[in-house]
C-alpha positions as CSV (number, residue, x, y, z in Angstrom):
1,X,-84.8,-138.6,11.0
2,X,-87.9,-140.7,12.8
3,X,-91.4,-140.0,12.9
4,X,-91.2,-138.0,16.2
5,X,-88.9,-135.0,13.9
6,X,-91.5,-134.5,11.3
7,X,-93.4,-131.1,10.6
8,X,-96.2,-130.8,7.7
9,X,-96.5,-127.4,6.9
10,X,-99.2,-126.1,4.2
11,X,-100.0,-123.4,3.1
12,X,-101.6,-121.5,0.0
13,X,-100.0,-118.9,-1.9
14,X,-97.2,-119.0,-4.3
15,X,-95.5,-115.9,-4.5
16,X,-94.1,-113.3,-2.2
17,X,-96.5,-111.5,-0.8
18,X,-96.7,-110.4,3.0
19,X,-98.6,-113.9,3.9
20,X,-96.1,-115.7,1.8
21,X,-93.0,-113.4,3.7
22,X,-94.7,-114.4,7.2
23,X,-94.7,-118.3,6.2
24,X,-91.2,-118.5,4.6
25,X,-90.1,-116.7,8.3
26,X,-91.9,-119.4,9.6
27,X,-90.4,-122.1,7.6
28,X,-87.1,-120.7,8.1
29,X,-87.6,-120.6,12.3
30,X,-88.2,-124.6,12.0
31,X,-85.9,-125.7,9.4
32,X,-83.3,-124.0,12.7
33,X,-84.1,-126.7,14.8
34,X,-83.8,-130.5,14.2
35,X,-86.9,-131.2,12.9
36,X,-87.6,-133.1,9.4
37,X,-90.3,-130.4,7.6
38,X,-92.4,-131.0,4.6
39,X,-94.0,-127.8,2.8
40,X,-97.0,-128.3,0.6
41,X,-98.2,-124.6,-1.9
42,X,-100.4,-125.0,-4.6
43,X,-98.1,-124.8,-7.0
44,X,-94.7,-123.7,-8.1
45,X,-93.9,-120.2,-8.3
46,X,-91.4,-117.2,-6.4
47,X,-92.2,-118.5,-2.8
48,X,-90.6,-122.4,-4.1
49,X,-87.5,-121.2,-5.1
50,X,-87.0,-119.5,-1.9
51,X,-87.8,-122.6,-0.2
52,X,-85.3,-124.6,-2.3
53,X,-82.8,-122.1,-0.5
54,X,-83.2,-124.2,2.5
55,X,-81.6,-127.6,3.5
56,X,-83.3,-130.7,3.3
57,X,-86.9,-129.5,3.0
58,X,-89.5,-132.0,1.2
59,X,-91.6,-129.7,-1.4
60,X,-95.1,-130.7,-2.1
61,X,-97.3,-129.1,-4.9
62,X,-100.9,-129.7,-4.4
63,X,-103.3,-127.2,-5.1
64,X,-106.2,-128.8,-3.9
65,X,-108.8,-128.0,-1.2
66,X,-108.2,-124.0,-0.8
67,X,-110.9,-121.5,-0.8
68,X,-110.8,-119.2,-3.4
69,X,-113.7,-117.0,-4.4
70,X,-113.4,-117.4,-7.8
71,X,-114.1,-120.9,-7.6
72,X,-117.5,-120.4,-6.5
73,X,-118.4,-119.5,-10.3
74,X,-118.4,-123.4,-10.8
75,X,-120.4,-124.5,-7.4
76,X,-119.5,-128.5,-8.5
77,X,-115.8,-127.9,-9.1
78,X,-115.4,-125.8,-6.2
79,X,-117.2,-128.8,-3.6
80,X,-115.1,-131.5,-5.8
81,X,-111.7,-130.0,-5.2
82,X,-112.5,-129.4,-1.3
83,X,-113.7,-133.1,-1.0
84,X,-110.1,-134.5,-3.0
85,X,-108.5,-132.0,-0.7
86,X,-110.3,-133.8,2.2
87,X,-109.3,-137.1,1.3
88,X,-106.1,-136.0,0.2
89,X,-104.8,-134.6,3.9
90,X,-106.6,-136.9,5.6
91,X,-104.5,-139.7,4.3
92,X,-101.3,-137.5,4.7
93,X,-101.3,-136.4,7.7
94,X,-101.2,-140.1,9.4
95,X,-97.2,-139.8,8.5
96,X,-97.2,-136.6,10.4
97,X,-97.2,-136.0,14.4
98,X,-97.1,-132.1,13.8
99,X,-98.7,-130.4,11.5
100,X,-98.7,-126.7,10.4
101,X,-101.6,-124.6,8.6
102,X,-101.0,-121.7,7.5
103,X,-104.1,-119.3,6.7
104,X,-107.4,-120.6,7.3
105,X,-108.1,-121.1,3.6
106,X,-106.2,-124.1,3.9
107,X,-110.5,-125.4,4.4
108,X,-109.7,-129.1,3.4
109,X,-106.9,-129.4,5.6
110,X,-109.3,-127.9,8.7
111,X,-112.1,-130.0,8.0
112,X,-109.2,-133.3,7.9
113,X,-107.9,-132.3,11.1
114,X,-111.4,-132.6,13.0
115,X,-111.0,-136.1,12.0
116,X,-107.9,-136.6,14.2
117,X,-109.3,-134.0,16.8
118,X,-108.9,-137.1,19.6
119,X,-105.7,-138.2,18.3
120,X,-101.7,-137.8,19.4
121,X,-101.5,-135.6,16.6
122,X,-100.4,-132.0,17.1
123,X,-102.0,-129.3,15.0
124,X,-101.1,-125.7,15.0
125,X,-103.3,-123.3,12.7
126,X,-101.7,-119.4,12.3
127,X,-105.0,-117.6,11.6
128,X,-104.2,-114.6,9.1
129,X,-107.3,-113.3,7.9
130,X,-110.5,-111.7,10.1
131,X,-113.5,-112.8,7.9
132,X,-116.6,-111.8,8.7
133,X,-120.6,-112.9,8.7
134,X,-121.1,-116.6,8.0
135,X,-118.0,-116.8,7.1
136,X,-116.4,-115.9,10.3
137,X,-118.9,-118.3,12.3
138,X,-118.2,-121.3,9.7
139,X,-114.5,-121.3,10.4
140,X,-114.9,-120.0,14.0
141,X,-117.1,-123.5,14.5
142,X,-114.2,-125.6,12.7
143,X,-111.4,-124.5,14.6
144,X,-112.5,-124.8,17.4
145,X,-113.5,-128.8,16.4
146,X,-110.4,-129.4,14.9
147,X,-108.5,-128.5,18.9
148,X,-106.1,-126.9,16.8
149,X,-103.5,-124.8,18.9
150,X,-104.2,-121.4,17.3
151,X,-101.7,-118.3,16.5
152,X,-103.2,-115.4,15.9
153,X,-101.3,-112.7,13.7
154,X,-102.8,-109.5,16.3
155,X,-104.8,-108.9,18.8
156,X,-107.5,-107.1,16.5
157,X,-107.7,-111.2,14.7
158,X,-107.9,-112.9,17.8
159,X,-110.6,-110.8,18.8
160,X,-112.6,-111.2,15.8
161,X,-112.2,-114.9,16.3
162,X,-112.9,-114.3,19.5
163,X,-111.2,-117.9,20.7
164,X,-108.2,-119.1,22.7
165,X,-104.2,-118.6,21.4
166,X,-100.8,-117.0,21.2
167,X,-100.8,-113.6,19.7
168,X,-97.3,-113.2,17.1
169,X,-96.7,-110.2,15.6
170,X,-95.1,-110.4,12.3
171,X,-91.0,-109.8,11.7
172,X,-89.3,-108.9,9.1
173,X,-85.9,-108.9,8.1
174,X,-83.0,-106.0,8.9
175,X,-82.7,-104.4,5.8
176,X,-79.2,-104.4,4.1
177,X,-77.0,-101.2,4.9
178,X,-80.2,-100.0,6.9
179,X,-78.6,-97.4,9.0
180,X,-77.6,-95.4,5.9
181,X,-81.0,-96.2,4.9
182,X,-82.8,-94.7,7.3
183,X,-80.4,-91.8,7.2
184,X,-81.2,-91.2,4.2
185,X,-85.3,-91.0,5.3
186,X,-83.9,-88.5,8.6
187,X,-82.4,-85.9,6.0
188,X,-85.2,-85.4,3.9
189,X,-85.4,-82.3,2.6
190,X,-87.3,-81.9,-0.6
191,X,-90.6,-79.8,-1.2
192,X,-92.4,-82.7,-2.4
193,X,-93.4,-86.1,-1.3
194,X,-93.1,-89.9,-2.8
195,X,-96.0,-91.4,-1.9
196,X,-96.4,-95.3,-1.9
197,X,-98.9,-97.8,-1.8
198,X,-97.7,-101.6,-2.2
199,X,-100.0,-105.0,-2.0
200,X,-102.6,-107.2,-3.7
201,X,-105.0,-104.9,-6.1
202,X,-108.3,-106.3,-5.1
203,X,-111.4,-104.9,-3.5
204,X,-110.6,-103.6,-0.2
205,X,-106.6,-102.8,0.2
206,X,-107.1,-99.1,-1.0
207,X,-105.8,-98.6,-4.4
208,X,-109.2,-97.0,-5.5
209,X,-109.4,-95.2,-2.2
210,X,-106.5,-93.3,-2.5
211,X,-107.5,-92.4,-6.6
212,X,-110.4,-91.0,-5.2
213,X,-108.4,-89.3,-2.4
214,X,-106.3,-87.6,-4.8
215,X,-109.0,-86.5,-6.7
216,X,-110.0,-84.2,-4.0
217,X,-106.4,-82.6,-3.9
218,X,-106.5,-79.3,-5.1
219,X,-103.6,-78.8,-8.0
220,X,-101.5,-76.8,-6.3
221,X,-101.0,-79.5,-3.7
222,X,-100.8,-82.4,-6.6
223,X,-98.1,-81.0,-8.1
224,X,-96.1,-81.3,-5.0
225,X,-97.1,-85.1,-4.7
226,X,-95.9,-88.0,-6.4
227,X,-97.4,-91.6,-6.2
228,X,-96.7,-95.4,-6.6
229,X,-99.0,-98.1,-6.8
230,X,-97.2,-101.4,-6.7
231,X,-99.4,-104.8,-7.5
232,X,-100.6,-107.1,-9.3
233,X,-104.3,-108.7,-9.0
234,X,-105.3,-112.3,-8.3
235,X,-105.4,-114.7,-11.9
236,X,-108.6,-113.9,-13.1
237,X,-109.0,-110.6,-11.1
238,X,-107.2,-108.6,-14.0
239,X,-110.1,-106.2,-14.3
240,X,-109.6,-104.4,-11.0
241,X,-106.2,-103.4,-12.7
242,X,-108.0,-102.0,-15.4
243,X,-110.7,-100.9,-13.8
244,X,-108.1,-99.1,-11.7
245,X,-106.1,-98.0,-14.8
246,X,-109.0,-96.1,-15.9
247,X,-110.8,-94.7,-13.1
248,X,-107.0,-92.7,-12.5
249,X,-106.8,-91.2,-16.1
250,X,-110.5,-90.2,-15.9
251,X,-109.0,-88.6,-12.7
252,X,-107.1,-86.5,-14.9
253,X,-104.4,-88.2,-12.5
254,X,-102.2,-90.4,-15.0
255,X,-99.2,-87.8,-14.6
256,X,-98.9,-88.1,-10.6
257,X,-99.8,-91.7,-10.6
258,X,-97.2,-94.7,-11.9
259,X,-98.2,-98.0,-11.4
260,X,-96.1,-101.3,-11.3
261,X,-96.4,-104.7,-11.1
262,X,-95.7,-106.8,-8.5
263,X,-92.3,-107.7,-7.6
264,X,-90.4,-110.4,-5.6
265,X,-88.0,-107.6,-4.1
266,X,-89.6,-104.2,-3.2
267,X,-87.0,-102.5,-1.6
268,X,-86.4,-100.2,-4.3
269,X,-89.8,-98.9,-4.3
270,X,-89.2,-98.4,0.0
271,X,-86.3,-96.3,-0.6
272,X,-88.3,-94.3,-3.4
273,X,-91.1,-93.8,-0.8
274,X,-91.3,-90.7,1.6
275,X,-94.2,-92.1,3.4
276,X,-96.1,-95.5,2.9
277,X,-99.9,-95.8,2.8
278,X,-102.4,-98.3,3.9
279,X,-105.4,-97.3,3.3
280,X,-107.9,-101.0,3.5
281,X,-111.3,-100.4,3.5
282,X,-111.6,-103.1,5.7
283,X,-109.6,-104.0,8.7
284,X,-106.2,-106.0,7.9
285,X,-105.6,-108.8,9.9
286,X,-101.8,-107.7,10.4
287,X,-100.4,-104.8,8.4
288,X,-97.2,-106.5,7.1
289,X,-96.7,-103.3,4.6
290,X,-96.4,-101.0,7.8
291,X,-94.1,-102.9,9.7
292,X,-92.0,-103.0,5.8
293,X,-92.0,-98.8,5.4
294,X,-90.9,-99.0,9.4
295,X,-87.5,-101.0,8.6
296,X,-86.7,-98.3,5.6
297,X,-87.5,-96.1,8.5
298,X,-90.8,-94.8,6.4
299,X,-93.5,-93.6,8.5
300,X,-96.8,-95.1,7.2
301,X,-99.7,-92.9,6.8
302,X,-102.7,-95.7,7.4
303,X,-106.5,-96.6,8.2
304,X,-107.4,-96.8,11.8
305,X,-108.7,-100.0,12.1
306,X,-107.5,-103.8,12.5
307,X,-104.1,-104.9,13.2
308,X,-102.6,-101.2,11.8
309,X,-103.9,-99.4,15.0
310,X,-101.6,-101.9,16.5
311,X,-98.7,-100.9,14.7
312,X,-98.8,-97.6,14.3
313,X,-98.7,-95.0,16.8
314,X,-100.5,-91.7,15.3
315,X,-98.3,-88.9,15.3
316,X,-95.4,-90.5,16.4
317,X,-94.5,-93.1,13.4
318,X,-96.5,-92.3,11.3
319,X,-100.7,-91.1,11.5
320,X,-104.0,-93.1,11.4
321,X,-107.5,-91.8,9.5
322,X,-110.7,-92.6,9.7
323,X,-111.4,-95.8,8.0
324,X,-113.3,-95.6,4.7
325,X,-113.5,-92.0,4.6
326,X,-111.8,-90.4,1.3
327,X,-111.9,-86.9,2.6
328,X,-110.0,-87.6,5.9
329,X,-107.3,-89.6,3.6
330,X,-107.0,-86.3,1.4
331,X,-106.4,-84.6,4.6
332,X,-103.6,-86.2,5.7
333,X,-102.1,-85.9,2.1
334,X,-102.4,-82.4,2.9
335,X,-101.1,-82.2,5.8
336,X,-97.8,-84.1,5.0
337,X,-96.5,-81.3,3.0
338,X,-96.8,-79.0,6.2
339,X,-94.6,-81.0,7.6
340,X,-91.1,-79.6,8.6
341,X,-87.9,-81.4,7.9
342,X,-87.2,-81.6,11.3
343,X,-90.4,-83.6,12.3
344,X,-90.4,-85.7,9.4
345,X,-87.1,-87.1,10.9
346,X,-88.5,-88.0,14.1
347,X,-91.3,-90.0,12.3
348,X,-89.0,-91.9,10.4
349,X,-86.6,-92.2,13.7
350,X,-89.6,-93.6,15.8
351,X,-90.3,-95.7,12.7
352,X,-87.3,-97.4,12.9
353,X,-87.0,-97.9,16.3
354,X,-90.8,-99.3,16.3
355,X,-89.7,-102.3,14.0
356,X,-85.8,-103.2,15.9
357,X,-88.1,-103.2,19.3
358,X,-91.3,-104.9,18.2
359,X,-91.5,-106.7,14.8
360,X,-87.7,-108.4,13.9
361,X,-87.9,-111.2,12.4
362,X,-85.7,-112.9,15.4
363,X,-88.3,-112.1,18.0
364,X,-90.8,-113.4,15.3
365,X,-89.0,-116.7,14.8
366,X,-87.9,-117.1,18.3
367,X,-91.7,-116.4,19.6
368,X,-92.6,-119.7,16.8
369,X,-90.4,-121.8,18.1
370,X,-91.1,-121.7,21.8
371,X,-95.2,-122.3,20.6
372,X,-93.9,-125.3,18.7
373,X,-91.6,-126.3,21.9
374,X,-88.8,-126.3,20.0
């Protein structure tokens, strides 16, 4: 294939998280049309095998030039692998006519594309995060040098960034034998619930949160709950796990609460799951989770703020709270077990029908493709 085919993609993660799902979709939606794609992660790992699925991609490891905020404890290091990541892309990308950033964190491969801001050169950026502060400003100022074309990943992103682009929801896939699935979720009919909470343990998804939701749960109500905590922290972020660990036997909690770590393939822990819960104490960008529970047909019980209130309608697939407020969490714990059969089932049938109508991974791919003209 000639120069005109080619498509750098980069990006920074190396397992299988949501941003990881959302860029192997992306992938995926390009490898579908002619053009010649190399990927670039920082490493080998789950995401890389997946990739290796695919026919005649290029894989690049090159860890390089990505902000990570445990980097900062050595202030040198940190500034020396963002200016080799500089120099690095800035080379690369002359063999490239399109290029594809994934997640802003991908700072040295910004800060190269400025360089080329008045060139032939096409860059698109798919913005995934909503910083905030200095932060927010820093990258607002670089993107908007670089005259990257910008995807946004929800409204409540782009209007953080507050700049020009295409809004594209996240898809996911159809989940195997998901009628029966979802079946399953209509004829509910036990007393208690299965209550699950899956993502990155760090500071602000909500794992704590909803320890210290539970804590306020009388015992009569525990005993009809039962939750799962899926995750696994960033490399050298094990602490939080521990931290987390103990703060939910000091709970006097350790017999409603079974943790597990991190897995490549979830979907036993979604056909576990009553309801799902997102409970961020600060706003997602997206909500990939929710739009997950919704193809299982789980309704998804989560905080009213960011890209969530975008997914989830309260009351009708599932039920919003007031962000960062442990008692209005504990309420709607509560409240689930009020619930009758019979409304449960609608939940998880307006679930459903949320995802097939708004967030497949078809109308995902096919919404990429038309922003790369392709």
């Amino acid at each position: 294939m000639g120069y005109a085919s080619r498509i750098l993609c980069i990006h920074q993660g190396v397992e299988l998280y949501g941003s990881d799902r959302s860029f192997l979709s992306s992938v995926n939606a390009l490898n579908e049309t002619d053009a010649d794609l190399t990927v670039i992660l920082p490493g080998d790992g789950e995401l890389a095998c997946e990739l290796r699925k695919f026919d005649d991609i290029n894989l690049v490891f090159y860890s390089k030039g990505i902000l990570r905020k445990r980097e900062l404890h050595n202030p040198l290091s940190f500034l020396w692998n963002l200016l080799a990541g500089f120099v690095f892309y800035l080379r690369l990308f002359k063999k490239y006519p399109v290029i594809y950033i994934n997640t802003v964190v991908m700072f040295s491969a910004l800060v190269a594309a400025v360089f080329y801001r008045f060139s032939s050169k096409r860059f698109v950026c798919h913005v995934r995060e909503i910083p905030t502060g200095w932060q927010l400003k820093c990258f607002r100022v670089l993107l908007r040098a670089s005259g990257a074309q910008l995807i946004f990943n929800s409204e409540a992103t782009k209007a953080a960034f507050d700049l020009a682009g295409n809004v594209i929801y996240n898809g996911v896939g159809e989940v195997s034998q998901c009628q029966d699935v979802v079946k399953e979720s209509w004829e509910r009919e036990n007393d208690t619930i299965n209550i699950l909470l899956i993502g990155r343990i760090n500071e602000w998804k909500g794992q704590l949160f909803l320890v210290q939701a539970l804590a306020m749960l009388t015992p009569d109500i525990l005993k009809r709950v039962s939750v799962r905590i899926v995750g696994s922290p960033f490399e050298g972020y094990e602490y939080l796990l521990d931290d987390l660990k103990r703060k939910i036997n000091q709970a006097g909690l350790s017999d409603i609460v079974s943790m597990s770590s991190f897995c490549a393939d979830p979907s036993s822990h979604y056909r576990w799951a009553d309801y799902v819960v997102v409970p961020s104490t600060q706003p997602e960008p997206f909500g990939r989770v929710a739009i997950e529970a919704f193809s299982y047909g789980k309704p998804v019980v989560a905080a009213g703020h960011g890209g969530l209130v975008e997914i989830v309608e309260d009351g009708v697939s599932g039920f919003l709270f007031e962000p960062g407020e442990v008692a209005a969490l504990a309420s709607r714990i509560s409240e689930l077990l009020k619930l009758s059969n019979d409304r449960y089932s609608k939940l998880s049938h307006f679930a459903y029908q949320r995802f097939r109508e708004d967030f497949s991974i078809h109308s995902y791919q096919s919404s990429l493709r038309s922003v790369f003209k392709l």
